[in-house]
Chimera marker file (.cmm) of the C-alpha trace (Angstrom):
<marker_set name="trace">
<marker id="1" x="67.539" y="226.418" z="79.493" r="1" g="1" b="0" radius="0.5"/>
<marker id="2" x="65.134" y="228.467" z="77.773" r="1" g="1" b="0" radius="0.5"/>
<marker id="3" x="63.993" y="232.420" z="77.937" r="1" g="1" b="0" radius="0.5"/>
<marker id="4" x="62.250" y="231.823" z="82.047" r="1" g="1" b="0" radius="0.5"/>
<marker id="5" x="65.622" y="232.331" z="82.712" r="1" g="1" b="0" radius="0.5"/>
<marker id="6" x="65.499" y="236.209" z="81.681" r="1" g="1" b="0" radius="0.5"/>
<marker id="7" x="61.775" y="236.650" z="82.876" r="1" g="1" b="0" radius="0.5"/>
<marker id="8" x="62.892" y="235.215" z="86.182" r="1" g="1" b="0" radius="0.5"/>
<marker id="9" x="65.517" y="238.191" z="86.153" r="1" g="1" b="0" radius="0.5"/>
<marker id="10" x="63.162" y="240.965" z="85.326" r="1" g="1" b="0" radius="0.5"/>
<marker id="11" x="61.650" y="239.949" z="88.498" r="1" g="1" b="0" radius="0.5"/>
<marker id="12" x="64.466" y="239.304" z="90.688" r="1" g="1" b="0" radius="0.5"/>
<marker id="13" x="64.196" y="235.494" z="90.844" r="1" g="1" b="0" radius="0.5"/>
<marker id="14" x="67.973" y="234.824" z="90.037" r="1" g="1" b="0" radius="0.5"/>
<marker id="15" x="70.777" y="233.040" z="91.639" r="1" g="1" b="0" radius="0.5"/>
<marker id="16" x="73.028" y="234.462" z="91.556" r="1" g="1" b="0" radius="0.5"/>
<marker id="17" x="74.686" y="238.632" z="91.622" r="1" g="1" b="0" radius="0.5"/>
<marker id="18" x="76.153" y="238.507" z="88.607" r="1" g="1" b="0" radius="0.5"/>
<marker id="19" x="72.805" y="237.380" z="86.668" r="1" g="1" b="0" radius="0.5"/>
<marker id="20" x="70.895" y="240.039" z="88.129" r="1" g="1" b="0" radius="0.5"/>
<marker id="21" x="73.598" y="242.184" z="86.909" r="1" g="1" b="0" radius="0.5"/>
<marker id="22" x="72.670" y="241.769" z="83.689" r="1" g="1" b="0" radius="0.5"/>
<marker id="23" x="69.298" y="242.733" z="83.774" r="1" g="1" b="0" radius="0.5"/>
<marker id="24" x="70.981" y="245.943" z="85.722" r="1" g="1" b="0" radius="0.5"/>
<marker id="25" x="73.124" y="246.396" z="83.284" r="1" g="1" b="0" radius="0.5"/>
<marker id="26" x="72.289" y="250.155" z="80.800" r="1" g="1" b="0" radius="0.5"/>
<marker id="27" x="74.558" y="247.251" z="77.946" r="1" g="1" b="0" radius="0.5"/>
<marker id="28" x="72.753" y="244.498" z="78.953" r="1" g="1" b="0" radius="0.5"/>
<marker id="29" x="69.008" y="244.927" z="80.461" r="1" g="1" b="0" radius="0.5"/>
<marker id="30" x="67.839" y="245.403" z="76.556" r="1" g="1" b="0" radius="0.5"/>
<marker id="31" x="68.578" y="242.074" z="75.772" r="1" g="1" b="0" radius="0.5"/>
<marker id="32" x="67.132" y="240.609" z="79.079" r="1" g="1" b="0" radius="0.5"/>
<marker id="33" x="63.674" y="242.076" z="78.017" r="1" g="1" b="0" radius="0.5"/>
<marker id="34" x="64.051" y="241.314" z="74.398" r="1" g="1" b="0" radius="0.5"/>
<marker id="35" x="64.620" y="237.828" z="75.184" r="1" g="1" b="0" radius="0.5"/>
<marker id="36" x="62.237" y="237.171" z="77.684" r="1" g="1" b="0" radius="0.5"/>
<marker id="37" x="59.693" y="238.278" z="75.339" r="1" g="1" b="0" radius="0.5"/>
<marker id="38" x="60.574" y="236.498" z="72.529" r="1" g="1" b="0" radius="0.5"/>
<marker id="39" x="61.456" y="232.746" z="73.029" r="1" g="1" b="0" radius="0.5"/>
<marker id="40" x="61.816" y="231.752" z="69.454" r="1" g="1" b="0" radius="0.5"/>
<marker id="41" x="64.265" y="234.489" z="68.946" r="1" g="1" b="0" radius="0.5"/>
<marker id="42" x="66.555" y="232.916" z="72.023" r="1" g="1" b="0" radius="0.5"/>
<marker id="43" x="66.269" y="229.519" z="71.038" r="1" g="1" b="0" radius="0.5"/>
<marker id="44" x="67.470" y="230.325" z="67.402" r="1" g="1" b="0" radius="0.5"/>
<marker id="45" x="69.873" y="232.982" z="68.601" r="1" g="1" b="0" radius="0.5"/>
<marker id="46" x="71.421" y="230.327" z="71.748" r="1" g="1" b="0" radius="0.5"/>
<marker id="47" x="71.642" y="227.308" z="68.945" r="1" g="1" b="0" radius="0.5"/>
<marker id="48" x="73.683" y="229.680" z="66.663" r="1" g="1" b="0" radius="0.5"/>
<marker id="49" x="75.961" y="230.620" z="69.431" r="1" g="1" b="0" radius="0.5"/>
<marker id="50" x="76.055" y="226.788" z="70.907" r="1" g="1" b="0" radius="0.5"/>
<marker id="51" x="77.403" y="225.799" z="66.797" r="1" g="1" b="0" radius="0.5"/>
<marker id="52" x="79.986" y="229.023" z="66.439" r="1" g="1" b="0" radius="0.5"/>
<marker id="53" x="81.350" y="227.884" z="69.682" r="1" g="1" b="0" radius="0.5"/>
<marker id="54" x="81.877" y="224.287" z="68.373" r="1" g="1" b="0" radius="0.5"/>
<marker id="55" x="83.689" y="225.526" z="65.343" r="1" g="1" b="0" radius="0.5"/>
<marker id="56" x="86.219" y="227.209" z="67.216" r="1" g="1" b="0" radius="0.5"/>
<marker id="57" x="87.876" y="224.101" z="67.914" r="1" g="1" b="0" radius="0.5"/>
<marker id="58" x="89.705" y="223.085" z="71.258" r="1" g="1" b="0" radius="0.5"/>
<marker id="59" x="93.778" y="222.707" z="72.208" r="1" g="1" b="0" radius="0.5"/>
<marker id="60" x="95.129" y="219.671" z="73.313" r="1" g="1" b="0" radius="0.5"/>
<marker id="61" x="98.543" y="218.735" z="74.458" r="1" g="1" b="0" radius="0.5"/>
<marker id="62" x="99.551" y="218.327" z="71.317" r="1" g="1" b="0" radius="0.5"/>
<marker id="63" x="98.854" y="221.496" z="69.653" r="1" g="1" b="0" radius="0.5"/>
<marker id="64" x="98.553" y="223.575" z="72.781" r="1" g="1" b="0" radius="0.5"/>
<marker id="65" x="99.089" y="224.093" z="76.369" r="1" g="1" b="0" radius="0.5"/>
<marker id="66" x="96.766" y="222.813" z="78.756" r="1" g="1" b="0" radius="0.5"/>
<marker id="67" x="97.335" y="224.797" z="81.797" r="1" g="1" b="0" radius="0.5"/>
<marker id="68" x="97.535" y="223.831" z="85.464" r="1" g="1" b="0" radius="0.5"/>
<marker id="69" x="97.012" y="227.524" z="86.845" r="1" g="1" b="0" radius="0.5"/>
<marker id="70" x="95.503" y="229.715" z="83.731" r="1" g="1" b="0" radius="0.5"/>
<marker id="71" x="97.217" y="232.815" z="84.388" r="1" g="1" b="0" radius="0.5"/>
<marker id="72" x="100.462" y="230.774" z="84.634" r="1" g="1" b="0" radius="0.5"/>
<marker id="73" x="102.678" y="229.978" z="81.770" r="1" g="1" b="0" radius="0.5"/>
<marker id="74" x="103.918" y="225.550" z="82.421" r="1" g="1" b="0" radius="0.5"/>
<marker id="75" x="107.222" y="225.135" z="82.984" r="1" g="1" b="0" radius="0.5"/>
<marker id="76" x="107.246" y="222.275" z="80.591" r="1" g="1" b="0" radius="0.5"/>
<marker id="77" x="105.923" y="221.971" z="77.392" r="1" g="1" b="0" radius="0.5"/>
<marker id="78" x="103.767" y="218.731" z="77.458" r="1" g="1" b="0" radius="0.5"/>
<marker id="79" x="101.879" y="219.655" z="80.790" r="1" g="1" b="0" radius="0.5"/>
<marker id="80" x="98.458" y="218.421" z="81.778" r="1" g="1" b="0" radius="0.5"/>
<link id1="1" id2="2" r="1" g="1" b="0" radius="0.2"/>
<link id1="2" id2="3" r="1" g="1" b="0" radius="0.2"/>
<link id1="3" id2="4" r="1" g="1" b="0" radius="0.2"/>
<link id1="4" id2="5" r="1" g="1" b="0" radius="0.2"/>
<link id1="5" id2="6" r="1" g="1" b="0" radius="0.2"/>
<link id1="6" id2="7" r="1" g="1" b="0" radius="0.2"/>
<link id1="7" id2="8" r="1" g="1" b="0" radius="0.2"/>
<link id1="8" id2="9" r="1" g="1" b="0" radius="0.2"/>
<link id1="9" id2="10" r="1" g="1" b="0" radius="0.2"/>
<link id1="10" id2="11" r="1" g="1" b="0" radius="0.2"/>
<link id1="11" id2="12" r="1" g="1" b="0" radius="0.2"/>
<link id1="12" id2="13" r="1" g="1" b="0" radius="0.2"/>
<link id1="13" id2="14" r="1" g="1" b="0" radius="0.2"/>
<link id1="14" id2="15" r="1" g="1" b="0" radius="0.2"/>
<link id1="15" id2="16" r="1" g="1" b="0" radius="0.2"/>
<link id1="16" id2="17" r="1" g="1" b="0" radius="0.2"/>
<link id1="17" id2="18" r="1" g="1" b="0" radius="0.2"/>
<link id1="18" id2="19" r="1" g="1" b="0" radius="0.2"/>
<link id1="19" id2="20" r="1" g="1" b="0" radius="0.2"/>
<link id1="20" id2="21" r="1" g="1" b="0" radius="0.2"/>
<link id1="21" id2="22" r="1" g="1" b="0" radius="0.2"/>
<link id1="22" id2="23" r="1" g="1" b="0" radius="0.2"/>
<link id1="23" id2="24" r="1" g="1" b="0" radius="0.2"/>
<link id1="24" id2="25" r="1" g="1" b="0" radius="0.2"/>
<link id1="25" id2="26" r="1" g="1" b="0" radius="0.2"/>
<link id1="26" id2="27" r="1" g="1" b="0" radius="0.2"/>
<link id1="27" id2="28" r="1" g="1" b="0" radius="0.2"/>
<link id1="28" id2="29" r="1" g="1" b="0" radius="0.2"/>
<link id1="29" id2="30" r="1" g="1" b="0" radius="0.2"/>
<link id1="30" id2="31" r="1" g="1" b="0" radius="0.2"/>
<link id1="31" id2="32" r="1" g="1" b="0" radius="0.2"/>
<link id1="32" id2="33" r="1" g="1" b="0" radius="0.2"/>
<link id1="33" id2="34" r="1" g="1" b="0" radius="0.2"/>
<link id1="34" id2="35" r="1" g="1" b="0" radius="0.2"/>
<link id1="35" id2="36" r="1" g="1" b="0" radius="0.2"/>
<link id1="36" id2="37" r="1" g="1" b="0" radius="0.2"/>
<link id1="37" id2="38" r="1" g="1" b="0" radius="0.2"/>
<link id1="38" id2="39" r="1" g="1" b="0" radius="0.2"/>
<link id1="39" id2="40" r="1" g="1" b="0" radius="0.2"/>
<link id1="40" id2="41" r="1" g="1" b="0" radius="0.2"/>
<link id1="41" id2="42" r="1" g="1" b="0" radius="0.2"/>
<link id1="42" id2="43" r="1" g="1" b="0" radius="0.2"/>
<link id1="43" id2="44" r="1" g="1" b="0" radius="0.2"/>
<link id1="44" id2="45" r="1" g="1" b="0" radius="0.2"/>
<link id1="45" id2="46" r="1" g="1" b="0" radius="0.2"/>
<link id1="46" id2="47" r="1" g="1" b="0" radius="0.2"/>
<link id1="47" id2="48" r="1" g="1" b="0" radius="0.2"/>
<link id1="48" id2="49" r="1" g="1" b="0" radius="0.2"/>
<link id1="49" id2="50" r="1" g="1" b="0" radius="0.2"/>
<link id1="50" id2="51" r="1" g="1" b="0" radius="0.2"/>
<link id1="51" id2="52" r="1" g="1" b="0" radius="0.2"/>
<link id1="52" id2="53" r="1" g="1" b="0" radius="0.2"/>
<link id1="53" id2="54" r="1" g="1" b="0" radius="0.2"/>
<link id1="54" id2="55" r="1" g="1" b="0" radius="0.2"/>
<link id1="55" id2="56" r="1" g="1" b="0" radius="0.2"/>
<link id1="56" id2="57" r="1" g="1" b="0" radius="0.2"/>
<link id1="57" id2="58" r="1" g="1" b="0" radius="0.2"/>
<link id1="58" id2="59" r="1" g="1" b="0" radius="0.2"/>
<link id1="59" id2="60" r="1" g="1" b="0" radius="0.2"/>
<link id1="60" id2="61" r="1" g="1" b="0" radius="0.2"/>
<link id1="61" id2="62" r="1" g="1" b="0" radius="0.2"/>
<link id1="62" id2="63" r="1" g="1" b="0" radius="0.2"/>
<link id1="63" id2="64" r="1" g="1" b="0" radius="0.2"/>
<link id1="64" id2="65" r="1" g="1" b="0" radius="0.2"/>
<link id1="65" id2="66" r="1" g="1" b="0" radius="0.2"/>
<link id1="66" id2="67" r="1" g="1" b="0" radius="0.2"/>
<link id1="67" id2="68" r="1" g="1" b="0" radius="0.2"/>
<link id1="68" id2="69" r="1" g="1" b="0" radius="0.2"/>
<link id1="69" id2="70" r="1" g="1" b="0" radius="0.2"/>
<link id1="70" id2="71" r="1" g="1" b="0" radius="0.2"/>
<link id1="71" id2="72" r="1" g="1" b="0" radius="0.2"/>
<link id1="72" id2="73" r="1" g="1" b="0" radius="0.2"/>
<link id1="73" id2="74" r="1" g="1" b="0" radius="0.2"/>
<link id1="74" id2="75" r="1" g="1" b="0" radius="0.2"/>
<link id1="75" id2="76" r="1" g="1" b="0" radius="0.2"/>
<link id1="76" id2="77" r="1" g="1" b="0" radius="0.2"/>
<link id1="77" id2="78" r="1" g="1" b="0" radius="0.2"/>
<link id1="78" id2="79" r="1" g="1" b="0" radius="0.2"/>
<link id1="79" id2="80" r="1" g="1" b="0" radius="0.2"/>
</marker_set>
């Protein structure tokens, strides 16, 4: 994963809708430029985001709820 993924969206090589959307996107399209242009900049940028995602920290059964439906409050408390 590295910044051909935003150069292949300035020129319409994506996968999927929603990743074109982004380069469509008046919020977003900015960033898909900026990035594509500047791989050392994503790399250090996606790293940063990969560690402050590992720091949040995960639930489990025991100090959570690990849901079967994820709009859907369990019945029970110890549900997997």
């Amino acid at each position: 994963f590295d910044n051909w993924y935003f150069k292949n969206l300035e020129k319409r090589n994506d996968l999927l809708t929603s990743d074109q959307d982004l380069f469509e996107s008046q919020f977003t399209s900015g960033l898909v430029k900026f990035y594509g242009n500047n791989p050392d900049k994503f790399a250090r940028d996606f790293g940063q985001s990969m560690i402050k995602i590992r720091n949040i920290g995960w639930k489990t059964r025991e100090n959570g709820e690990i849901k079967r439906v994820c709009n859907v409050v369990n019945s029970d408390s110890y549900s997997q």
